[in-house]
C-alpha positions as CSV (number, residue, x, y, z in Angstrom):
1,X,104.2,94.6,81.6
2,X,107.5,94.4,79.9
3,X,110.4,96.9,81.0
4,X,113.0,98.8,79.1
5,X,115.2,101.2,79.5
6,X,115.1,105.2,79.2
7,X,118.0,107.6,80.7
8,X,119.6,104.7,82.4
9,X,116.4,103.7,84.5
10,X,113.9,100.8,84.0
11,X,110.1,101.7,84.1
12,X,106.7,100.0,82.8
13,X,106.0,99.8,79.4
14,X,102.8,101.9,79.4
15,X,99.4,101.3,77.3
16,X,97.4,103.6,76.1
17,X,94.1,101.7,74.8
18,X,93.4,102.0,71.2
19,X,91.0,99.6,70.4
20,X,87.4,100.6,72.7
21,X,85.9,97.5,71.6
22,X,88.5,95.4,73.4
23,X,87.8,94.2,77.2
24,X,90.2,97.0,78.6
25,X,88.3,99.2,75.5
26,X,84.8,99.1,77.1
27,X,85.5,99.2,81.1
28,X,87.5,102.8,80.5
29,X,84.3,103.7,78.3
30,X,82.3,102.7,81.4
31,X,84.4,104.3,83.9
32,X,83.9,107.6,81.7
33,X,80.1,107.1,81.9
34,X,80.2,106.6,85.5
35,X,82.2,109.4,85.5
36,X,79.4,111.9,84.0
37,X,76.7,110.0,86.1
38,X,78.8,111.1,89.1
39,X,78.7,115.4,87.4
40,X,75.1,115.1,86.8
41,X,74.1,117.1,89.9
42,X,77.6,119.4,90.9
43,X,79.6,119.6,88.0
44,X,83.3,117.7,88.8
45,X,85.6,119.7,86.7
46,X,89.5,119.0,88.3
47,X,89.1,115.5,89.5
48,X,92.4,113.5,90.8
49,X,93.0,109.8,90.2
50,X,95.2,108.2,93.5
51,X,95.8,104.7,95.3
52,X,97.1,103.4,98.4
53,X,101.0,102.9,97.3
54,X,103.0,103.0,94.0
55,X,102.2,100.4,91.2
56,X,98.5,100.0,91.1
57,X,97.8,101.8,88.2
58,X,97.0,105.3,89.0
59,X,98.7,106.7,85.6
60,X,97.5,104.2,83.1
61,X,93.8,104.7,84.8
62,X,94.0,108.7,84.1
63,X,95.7,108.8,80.9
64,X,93.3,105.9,79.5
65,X,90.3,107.5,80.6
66,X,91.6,110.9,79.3
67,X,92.2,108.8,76.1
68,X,88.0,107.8,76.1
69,X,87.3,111.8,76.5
70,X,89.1,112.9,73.9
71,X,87.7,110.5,71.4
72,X,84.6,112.1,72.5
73,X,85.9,115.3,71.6
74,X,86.3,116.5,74.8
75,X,88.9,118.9,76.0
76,X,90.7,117.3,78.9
77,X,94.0,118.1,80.1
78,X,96.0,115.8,82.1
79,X,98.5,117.3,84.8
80,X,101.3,115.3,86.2
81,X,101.3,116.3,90.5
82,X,103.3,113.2,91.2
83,X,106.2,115.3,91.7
84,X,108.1,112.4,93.5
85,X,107.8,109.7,91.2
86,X,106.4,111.1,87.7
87,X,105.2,109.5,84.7
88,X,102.9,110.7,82.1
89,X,105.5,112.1,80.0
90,X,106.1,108.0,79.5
91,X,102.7,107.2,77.7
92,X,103.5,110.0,75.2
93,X,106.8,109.1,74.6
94,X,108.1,112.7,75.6
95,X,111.0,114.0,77.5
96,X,109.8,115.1,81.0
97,X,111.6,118.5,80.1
98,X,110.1,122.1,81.1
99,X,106.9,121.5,83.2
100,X,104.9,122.4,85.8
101,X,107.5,123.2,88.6
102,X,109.4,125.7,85.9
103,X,106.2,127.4,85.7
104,X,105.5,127.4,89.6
105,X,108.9,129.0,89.7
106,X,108.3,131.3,86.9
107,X,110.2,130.5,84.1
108,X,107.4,129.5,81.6
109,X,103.5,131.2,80.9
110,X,100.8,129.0,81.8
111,X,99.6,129.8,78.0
112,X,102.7,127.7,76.9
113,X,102.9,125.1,79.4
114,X,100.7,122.0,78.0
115,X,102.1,119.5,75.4
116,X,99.9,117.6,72.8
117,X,100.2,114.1,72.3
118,X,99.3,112.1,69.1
119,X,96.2,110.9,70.4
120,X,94.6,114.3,71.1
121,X,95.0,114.6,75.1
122,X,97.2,117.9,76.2
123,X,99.1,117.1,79.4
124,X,101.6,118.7,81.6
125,X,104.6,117.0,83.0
126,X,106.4,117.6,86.2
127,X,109.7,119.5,84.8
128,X,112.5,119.9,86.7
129,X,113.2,117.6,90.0
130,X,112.2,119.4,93.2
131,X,113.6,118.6,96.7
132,X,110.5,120.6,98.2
133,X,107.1,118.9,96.2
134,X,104.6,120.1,99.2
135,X,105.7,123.9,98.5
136,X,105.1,123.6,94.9
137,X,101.7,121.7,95.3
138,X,100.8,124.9,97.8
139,X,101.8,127.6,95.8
140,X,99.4,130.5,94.4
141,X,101.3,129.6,91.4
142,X,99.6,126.6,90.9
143,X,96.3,127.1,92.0
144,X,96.3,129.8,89.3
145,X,97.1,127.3,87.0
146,X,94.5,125.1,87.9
147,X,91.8,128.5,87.4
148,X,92.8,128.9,84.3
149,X,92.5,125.4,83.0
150,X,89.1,125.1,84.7
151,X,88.2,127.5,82.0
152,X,90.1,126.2,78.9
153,X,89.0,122.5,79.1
154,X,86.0,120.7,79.5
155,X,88.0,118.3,81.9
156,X,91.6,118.5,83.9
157,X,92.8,115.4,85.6
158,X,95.4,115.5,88.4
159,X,97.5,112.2,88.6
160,X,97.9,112.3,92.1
161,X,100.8,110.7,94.3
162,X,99.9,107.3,96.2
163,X,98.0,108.5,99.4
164,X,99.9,106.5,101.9
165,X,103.4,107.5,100.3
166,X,103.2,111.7,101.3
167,X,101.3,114.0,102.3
168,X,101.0,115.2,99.1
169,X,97.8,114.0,97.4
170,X,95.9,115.8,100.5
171,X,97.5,119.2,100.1
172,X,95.9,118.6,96.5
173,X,92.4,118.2,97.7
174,X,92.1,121.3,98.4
175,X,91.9,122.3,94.8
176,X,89.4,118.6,93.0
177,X,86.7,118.9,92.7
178,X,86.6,115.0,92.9
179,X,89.0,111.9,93.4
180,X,88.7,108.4,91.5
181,X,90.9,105.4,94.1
182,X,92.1,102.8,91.8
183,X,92.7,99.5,93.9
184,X,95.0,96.8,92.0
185,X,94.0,93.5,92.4
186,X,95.7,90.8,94.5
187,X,97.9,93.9,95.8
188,X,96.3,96.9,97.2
189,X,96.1,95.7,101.0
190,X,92.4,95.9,102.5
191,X,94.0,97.8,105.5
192,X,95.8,100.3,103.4
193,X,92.9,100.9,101.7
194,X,90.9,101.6,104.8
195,X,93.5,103.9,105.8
196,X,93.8,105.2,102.4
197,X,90.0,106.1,102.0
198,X,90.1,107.5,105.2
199,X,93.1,110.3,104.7
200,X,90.6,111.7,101.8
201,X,87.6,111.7,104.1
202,X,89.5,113.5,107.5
203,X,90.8,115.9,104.5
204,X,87.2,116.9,103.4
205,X,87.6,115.0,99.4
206,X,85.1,113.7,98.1
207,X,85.9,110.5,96.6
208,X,83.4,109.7,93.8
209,X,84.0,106.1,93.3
210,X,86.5,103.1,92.9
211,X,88.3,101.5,89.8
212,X,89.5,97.8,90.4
């Protein structure tokens, strides 16, 4: 992907997939099936999307199947918990300004909290850097938040950190109901992904299936 700059820092150029009759197009429309087929017998509200390690496409799996459900008009919601290294704001071309951990720390209602993109899909960014992510994942706070979402949308997805980079993403299965592992191909290491896959079983998640 090409790279350009924003606030002095290089990132991905991230895609959000328009056209569904396009290759990329019809696998997110499957993965959205597969995703249902998965709900059919205990409902998966709050499901998380993770990986192994940084840069195998976590973010642009969640925000492009986000992007199928809301063409579906579905409500989905997408909330950024990669509070080390975020980037949802990116795909919507947003500042990542007031977010989640102002709310955790009170300064904004959880009625004002989500932004609307363009494209139909309300997400929530990180907000303000925190030098304590694990305290903010573990707060009341947030698990409130997540309550309350649970009964506002039809979906909420939870970008997740990389599983082998904190502790992070398994503090946050506390509250899925589900978790999606995207593997990147000719990158995600097969014993990283063993290890990966099994962080999510010792911490009880119930990992519903695999995006390559």
């Amino acid at each position: 992907m090409a790279k350009r700059k924003h606030n002095g820092s290089l990132f991905d150029e991230r895609i959000i997939v328009n056209d569904l009759s396009s290759t990329a197009g019809e696998a997110y429309q499957r993965l959205q099936v597969n995703v249902d087929l998965a709900s059919i017998d205990s409902k998966l509200k709050v499901i998380g999307i993770t990986s192994s390690t940084k840069s195998e496409g976590k973010s642009t799996t969640i925000v492009n199947l986000a992007n199928i459900y809301a063409r579906k008009n579905k409500k989905v919601c997408i909330i950024d918990l990669d509070l080390r290294r975020p980037s949802i704001h990116y795909f919507f071309k947003k500042p990542n300004d007031v977010g989640l951990v102002d709310y955790v720390l009170g300064e904004v209602d959880k009625e004002n909290l989500a932004k609307h993109s363009d494209e139909g899909i309300d997400f929530i960014n990180t907000g303000k850097h925190t030098p304590f992510p694990a305290q903010i994942l573990e707060s009341k706070n947030l698990m409130d938040l997540i309550e309350y979402l649970k009964s506002v949308y039809d979906l909420v997805l939870l970008d997740c950190p990389p599983i082998l980079v904190s502790a992070d993403t398994t503090i946050i299965s506390k509250f899925t109901d589900g978790f999606i592992f995207v593997v990147k191909t000719n990158s995600t290491v097969k014993d990283a992904l063993g290890d990966s896959l099994e962080a999510l079983k010792h911490c009880g998640a119930n990992v519903i299936g695999a995006v390559m």
